[in-house]
PDB file of N, H, CA, C and O in Angstrom:
ATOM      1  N   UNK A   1      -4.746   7.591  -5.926  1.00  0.00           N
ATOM      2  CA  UNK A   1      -5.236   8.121  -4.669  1.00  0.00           C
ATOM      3  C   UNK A   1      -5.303   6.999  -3.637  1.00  0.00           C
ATOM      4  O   UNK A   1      -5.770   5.924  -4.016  1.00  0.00           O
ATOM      5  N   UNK A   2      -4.932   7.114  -2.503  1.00  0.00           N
ATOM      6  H   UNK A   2      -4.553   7.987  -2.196  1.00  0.00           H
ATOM      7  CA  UNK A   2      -4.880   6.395  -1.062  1.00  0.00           C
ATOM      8  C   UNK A   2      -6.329   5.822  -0.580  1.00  0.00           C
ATOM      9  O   UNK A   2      -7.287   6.586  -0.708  1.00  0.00           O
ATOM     10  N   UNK A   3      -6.486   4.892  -0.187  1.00  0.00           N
ATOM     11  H   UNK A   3      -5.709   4.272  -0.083  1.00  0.00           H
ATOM     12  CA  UNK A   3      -7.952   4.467   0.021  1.00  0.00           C
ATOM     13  C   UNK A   3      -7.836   4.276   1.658  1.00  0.00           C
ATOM     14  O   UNK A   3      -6.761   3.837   2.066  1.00  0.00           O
ATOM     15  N   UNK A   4      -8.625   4.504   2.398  1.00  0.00           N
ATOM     16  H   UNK A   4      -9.499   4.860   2.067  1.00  0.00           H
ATOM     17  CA  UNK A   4      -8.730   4.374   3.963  1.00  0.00           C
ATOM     18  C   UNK A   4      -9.605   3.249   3.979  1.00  0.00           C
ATOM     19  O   UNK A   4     -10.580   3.351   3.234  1.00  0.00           O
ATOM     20  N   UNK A   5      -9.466   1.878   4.848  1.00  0.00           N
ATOM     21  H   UNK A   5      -8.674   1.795   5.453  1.00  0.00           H
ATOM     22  CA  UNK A   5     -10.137   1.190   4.881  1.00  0.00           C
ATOM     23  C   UNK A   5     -10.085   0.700   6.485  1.00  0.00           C
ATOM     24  O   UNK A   5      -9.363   1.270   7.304  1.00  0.00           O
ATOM     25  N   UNK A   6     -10.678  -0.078   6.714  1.00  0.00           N
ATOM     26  H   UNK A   6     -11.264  -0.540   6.049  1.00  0.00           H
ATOM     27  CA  UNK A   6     -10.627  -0.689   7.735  1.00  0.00           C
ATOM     28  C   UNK A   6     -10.278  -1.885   7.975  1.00  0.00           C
ATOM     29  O   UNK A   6     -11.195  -2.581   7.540  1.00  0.00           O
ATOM     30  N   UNK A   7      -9.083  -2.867   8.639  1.00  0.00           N
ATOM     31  H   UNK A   7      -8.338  -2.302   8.992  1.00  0.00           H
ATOM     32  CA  UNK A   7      -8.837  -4.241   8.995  1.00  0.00           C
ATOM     33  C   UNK A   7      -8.794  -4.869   9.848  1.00  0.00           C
ATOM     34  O   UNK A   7      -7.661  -4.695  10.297  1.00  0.00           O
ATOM     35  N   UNK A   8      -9.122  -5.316  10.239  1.00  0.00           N
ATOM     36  H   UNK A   8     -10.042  -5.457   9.874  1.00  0.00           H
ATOM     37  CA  UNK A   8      -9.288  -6.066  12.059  1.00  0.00           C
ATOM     38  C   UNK A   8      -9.497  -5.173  13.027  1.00  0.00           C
ATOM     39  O   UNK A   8      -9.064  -5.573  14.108  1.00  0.00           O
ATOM     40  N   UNK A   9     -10.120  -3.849  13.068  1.00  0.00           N
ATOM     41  H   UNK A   9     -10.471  -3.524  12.190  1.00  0.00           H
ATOM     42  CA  UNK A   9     -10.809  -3.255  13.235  1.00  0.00           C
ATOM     43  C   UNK A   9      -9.973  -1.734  13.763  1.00  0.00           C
ATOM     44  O   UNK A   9     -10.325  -0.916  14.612  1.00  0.00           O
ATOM     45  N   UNK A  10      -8.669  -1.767  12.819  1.00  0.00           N
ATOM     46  H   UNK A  10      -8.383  -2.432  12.129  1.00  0.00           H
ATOM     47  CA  UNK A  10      -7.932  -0.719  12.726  1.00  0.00           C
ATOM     48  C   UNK A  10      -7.893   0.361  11.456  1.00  0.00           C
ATOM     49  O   UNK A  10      -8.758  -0.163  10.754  1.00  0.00           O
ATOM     50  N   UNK A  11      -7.670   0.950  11.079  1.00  0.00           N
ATOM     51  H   UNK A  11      -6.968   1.376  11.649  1.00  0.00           H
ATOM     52  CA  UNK A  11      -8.047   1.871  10.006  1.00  0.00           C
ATOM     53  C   UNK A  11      -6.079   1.628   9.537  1.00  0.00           C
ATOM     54  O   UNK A  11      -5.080   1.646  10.256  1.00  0.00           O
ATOM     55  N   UNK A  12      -6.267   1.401   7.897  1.00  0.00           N
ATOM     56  H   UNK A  12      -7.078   1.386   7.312  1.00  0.00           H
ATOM     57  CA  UNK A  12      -5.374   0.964   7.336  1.00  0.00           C
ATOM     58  C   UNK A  12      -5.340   2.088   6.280  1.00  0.00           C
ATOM     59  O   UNK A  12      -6.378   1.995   5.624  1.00  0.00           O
ATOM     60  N   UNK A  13      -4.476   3.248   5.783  1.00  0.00           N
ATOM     61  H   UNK A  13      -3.632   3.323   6.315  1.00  0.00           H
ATOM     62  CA  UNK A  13      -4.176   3.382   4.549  1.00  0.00           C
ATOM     63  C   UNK A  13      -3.463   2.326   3.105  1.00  0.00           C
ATOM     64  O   UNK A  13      -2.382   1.764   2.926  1.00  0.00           O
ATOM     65  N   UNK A  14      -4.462   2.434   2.475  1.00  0.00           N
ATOM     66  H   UNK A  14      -5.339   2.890   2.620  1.00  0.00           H
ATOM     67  CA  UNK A  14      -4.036   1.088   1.205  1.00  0.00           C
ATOM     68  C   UNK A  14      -3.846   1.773  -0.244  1.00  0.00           C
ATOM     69  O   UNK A  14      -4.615   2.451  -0.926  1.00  0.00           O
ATOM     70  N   UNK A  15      -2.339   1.269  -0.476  1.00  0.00           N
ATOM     71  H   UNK A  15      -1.715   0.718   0.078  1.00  0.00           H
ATOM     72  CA  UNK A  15      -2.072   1.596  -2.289  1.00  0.00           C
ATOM     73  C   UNK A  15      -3.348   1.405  -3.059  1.00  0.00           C
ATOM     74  O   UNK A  15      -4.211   0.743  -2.481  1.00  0.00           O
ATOM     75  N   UNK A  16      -3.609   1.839  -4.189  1.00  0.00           N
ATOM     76  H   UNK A  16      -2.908   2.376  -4.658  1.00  0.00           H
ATOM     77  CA  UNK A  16      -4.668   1.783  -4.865  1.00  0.00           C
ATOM     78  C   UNK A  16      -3.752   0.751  -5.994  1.00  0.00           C
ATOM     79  O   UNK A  16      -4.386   0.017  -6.753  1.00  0.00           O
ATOM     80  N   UNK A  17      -2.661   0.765  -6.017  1.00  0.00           N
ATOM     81  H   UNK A  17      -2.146   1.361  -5.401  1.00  0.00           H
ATOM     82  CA  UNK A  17      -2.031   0.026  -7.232  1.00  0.00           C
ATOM     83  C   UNK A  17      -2.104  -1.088  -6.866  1.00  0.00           C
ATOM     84  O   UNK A  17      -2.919  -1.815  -7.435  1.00  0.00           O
ATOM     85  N   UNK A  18      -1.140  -1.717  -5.602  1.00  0.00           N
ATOM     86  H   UNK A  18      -0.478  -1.127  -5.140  1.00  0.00           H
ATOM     87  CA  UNK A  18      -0.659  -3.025  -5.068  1.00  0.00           C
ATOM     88  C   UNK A  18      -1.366  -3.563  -4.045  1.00  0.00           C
ATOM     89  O   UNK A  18      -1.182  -4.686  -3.576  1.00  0.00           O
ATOM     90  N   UNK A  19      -2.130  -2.814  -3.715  1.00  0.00           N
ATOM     91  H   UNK A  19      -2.280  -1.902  -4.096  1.00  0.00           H
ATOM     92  CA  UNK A  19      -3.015  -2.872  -2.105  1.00  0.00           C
ATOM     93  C   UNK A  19      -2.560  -3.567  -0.865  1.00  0.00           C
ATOM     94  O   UNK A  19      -3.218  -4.303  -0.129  1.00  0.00           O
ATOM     95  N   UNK A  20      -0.933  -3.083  -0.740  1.00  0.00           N
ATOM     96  H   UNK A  20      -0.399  -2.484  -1.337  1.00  0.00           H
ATOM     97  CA  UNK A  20      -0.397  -2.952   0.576  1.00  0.00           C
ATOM     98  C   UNK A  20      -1.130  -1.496   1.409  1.00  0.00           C
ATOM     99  O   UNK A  20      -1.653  -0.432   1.076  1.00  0.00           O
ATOM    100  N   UNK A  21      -0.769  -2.263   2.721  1.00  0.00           N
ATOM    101  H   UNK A  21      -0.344  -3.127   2.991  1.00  0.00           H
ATOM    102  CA  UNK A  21      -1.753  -1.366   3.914  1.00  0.00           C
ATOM    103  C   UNK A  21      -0.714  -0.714   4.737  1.00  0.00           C
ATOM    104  O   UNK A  21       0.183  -1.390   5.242  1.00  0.00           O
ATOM    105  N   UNK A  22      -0.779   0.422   4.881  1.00  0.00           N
ATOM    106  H   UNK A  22      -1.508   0.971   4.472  1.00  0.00           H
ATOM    107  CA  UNK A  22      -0.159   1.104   6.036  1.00  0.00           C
ATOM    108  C   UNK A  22      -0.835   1.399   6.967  1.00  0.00           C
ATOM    109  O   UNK A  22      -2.063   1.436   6.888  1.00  0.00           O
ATOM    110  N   UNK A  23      -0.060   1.717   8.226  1.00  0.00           N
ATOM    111  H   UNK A  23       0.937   1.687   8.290  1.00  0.00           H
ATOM    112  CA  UNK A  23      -0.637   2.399   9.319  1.00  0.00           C
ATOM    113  C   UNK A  23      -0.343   3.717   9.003  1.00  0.00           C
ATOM    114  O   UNK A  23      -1.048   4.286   9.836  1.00  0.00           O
ATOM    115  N   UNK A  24       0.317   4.775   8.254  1.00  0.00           N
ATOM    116  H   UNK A  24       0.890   4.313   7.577  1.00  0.00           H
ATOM    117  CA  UNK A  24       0.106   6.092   7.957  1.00  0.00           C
ATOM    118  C   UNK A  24      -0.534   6.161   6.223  1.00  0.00           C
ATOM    119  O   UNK A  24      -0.606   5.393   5.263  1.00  0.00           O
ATOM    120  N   UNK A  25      -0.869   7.410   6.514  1.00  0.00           N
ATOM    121  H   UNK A  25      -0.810   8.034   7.294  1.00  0.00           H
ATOM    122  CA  UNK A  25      -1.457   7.861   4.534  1.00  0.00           C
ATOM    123  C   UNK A  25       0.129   8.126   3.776  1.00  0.00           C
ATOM    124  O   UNK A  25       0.302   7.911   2.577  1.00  0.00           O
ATOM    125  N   UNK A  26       0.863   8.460   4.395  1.00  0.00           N
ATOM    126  H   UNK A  26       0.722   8.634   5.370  1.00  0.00           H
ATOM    127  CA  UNK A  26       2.127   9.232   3.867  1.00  0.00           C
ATOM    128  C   UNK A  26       2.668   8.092   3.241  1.00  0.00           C
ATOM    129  O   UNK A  26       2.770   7.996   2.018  1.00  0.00           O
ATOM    130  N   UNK A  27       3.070   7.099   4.159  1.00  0.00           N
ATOM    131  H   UNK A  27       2.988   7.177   5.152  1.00  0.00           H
ATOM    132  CA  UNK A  27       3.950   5.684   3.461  1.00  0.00           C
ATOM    133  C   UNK A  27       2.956   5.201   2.374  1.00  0.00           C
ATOM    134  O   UNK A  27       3.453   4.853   1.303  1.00  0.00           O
ATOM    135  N   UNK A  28       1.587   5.138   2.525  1.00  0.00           N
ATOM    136  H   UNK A  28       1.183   5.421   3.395  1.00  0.00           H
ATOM    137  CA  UNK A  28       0.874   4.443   1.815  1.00  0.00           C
ATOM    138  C   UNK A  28       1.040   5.681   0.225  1.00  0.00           C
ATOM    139  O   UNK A  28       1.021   5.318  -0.952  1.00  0.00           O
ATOM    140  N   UNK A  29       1.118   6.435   0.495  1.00  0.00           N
ATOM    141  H   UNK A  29       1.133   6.729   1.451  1.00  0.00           H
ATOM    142  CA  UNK A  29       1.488   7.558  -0.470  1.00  0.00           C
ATOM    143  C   UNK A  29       2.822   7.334  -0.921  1.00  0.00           C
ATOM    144  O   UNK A  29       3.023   7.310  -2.135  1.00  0.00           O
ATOM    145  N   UNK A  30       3.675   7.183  -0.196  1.00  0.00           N
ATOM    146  H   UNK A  30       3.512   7.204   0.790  1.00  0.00           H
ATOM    147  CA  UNK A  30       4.747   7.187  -0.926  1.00  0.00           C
ATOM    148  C   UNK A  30       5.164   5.555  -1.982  1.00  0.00           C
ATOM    149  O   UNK A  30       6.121   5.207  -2.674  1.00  0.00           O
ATOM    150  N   UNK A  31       4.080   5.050  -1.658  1.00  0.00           N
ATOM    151  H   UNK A  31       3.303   5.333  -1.096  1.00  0.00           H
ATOM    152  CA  UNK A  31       4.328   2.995  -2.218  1.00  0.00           C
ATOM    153  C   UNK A  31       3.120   3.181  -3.304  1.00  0.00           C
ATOM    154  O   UNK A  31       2.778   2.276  -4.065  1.00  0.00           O
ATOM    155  N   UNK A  32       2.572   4.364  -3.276  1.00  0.00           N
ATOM    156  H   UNK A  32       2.849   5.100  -2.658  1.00  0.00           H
ATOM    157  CA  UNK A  32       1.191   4.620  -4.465  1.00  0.00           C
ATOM    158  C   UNK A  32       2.522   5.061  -5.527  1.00  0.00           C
ATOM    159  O   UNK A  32       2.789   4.403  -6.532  1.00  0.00           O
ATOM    160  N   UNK A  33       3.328   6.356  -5.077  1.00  0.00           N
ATOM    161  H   UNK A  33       3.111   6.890  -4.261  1.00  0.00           H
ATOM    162  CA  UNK A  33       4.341   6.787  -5.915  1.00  0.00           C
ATOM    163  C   UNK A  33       5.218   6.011  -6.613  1.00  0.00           C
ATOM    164  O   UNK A  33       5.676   6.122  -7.751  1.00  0.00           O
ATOM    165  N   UNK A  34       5.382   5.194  -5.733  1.00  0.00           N
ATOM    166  H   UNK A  34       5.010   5.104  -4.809  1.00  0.00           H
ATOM    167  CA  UNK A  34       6.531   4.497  -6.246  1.00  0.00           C
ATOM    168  C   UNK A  34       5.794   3.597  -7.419  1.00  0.00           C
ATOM    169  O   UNK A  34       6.137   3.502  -8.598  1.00  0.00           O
ATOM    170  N   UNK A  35       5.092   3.197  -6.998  1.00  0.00           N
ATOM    171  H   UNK A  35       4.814   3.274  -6.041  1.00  0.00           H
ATOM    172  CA  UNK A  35       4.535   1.768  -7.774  1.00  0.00           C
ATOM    173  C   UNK A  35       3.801   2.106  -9.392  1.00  0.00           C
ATOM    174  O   UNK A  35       3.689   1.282 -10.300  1.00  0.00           O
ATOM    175  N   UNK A  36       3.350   3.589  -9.423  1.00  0.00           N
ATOM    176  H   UNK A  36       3.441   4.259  -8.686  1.00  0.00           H
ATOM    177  CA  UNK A  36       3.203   4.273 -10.540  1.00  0.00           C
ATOM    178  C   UNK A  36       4.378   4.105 -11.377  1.00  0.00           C
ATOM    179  O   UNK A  36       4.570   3.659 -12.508  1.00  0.00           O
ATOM    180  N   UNK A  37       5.214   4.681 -10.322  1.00  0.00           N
ATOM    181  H   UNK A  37       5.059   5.044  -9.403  1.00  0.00           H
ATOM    182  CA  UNK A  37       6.711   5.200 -11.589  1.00  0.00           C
ATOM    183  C   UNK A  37       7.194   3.722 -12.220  1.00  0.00           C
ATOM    184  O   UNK A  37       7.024   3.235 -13.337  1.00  0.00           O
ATOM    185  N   UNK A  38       7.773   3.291 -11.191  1.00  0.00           N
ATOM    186  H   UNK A  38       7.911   3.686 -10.283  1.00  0.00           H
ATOM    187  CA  UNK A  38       8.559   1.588 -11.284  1.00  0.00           C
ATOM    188  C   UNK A  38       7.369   0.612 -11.938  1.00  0.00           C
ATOM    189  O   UNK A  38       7.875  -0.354 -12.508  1.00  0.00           O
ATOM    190  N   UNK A  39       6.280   0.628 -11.978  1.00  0.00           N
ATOM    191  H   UNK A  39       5.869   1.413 -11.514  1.00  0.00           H
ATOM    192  CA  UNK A  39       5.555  -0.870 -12.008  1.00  0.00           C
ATOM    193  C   UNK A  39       5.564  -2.094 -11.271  1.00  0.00           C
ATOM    194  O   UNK A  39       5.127  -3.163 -11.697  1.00  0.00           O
ATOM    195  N   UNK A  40       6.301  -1.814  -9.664  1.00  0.00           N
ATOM    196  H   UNK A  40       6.655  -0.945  -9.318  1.00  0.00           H
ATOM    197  CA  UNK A  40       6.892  -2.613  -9.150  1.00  0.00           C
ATOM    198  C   UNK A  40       7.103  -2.090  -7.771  1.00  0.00           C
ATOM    199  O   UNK A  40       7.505  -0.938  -7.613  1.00  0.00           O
ATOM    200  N   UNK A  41       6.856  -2.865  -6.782  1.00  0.00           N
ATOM    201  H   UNK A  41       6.530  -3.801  -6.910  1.00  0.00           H
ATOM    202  CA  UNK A  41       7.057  -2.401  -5.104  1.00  0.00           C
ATOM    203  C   UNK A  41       8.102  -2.354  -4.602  1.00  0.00           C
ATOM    204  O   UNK A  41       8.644  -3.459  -4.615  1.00  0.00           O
ATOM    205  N   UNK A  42       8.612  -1.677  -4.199  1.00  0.00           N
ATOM    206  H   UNK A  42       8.171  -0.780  -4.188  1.00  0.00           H
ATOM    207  CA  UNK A  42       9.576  -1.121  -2.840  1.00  0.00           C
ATOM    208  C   UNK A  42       9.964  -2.004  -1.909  1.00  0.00           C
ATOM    209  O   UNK A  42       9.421  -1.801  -0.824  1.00  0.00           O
ATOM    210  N   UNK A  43      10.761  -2.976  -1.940  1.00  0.00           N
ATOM    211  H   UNK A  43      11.202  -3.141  -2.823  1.00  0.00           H
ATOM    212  CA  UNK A  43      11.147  -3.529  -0.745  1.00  0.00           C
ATOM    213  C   UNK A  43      10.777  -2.476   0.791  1.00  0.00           C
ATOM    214  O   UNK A  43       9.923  -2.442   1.678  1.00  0.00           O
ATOM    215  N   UNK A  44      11.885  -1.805   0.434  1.00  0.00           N
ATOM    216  H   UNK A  44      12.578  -1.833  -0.287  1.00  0.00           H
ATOM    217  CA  UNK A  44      12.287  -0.578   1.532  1.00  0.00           C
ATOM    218  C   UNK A  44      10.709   0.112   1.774  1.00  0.00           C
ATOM    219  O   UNK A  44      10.656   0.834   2.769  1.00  0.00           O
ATOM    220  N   UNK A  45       9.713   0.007   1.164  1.00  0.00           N
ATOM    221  H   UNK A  45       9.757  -0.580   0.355  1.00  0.00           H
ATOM    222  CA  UNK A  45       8.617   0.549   1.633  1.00  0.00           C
ATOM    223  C   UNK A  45       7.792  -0.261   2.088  1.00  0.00           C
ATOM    224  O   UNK A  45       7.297   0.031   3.177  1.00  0.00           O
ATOM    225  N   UNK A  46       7.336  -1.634   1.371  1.00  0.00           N
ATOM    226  H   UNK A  46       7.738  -1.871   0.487  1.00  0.00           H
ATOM    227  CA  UNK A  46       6.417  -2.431   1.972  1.00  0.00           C
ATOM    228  C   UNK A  46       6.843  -2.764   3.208  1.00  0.00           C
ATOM    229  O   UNK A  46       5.902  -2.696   3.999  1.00  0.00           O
ATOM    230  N   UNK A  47       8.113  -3.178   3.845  1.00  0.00           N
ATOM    231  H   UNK A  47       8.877  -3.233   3.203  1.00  0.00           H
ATOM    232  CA  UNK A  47       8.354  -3.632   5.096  1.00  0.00           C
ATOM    233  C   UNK A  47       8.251  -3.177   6.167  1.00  0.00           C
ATOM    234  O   UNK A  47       8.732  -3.643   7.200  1.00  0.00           O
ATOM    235  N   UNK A  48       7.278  -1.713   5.988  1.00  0.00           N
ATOM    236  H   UNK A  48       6.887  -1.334   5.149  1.00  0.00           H
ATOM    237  CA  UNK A  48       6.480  -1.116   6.838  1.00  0.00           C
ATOM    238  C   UNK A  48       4.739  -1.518   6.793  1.00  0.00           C
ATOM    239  O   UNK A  48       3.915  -1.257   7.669  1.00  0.00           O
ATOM    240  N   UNK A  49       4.514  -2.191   5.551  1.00  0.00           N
ATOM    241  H   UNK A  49       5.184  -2.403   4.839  1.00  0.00           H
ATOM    242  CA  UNK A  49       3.194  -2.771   5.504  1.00  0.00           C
ATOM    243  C   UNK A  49       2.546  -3.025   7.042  1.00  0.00           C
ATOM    244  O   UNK A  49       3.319  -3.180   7.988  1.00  0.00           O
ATOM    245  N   UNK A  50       1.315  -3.054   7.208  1.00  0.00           N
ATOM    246  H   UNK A  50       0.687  -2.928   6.440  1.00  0.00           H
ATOM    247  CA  UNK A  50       0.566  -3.410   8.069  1.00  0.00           C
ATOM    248  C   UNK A  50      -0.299  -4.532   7.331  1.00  0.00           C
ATOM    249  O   UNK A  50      -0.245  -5.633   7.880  1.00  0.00           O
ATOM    250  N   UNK A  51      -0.966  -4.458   6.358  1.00  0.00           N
ATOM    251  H   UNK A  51      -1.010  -3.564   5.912  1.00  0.00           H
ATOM    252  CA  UNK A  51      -2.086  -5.555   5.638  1.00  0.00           C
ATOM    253  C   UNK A  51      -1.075  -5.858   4.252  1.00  0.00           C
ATOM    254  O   UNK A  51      -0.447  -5.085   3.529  1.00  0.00           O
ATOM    255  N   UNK A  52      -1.226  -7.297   4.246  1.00  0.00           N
ATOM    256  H   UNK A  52      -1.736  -7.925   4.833  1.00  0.00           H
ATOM    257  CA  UNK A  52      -0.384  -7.647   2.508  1.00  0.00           C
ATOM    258  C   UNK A  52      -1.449  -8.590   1.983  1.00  0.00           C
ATOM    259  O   UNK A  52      -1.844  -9.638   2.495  1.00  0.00           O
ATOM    260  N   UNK A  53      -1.847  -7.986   0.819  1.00  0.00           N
ATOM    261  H   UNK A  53      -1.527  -7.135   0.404  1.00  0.00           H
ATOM    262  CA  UNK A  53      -3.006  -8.657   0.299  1.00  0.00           C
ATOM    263  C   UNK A  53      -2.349  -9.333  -0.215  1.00  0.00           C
ATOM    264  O   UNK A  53      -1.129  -9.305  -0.377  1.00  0.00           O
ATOM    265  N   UNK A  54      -3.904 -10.749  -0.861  1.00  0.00           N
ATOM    266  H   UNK A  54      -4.895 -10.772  -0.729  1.00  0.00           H
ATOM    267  CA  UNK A  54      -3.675 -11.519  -1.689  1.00  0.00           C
ATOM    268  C   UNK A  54      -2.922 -10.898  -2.709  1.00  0.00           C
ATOM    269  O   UNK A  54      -3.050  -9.680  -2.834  1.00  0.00           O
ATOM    270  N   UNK A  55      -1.839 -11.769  -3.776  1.00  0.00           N
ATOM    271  H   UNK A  55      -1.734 -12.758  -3.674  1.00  0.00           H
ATOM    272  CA  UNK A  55      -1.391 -11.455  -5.073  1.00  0.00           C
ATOM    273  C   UNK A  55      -2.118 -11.202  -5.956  1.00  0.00           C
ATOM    274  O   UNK A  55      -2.994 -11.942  -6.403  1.00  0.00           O
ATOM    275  N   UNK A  56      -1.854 -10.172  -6.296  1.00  0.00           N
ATOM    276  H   UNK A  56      -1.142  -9.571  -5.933  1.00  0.00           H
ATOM    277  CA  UNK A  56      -2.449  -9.720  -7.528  1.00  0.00           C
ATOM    278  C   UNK A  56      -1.963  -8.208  -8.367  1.00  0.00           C
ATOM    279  O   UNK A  56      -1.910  -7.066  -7.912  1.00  0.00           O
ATOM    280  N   UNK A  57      -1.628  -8.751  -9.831  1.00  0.00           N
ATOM    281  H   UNK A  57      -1.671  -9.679 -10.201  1.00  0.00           H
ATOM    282  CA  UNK A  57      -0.896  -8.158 -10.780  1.00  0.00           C
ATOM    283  C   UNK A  57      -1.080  -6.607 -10.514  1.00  0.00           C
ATOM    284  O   UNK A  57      -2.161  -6.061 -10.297  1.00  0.00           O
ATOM    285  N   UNK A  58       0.409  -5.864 -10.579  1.00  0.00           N
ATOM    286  H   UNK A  58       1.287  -6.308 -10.755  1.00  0.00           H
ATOM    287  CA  UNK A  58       0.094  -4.586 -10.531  1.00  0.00           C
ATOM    288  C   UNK A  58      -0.894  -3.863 -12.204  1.00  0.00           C
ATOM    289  O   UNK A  58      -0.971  -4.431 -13.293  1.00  0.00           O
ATOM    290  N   UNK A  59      -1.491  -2.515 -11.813  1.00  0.00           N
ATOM    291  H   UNK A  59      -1.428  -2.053 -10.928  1.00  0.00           H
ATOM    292  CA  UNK A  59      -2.132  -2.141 -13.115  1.00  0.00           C
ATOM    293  C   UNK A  59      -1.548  -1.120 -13.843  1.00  0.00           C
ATOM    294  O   UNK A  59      -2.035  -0.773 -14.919  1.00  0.00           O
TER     295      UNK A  59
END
């Protein structure tokens, strides 16, 4: 599930897997999907990121 958070005082949708940030729920939905199936991020999706967290292992 998609987590809504807040970052520099914009409202960010964030993967629950990888905790890349979007500016929509949909992309952030579709990089939750992906990252389930693959174990592994999306070029083609993160490079819409808005927030790229610290590293840390997918679960």
């Amino acid at each position: 599930m998609v987590s809504k958070r807040e970052h520099e005082g914009k409202k960010v949708f964030v993967c629950d897997i990888c905790g890349f940030g979007y500016s929509d729920r949909s992309k952030a939905q579709s990089c939750e999907d992906y990252c389930a199936k693959y174990k592994s991020c999306s070029i083609e999706i993160t490079k819409d990121a808005v927030y790229i967290p610290e590293t840390r292992p997918i679960q």
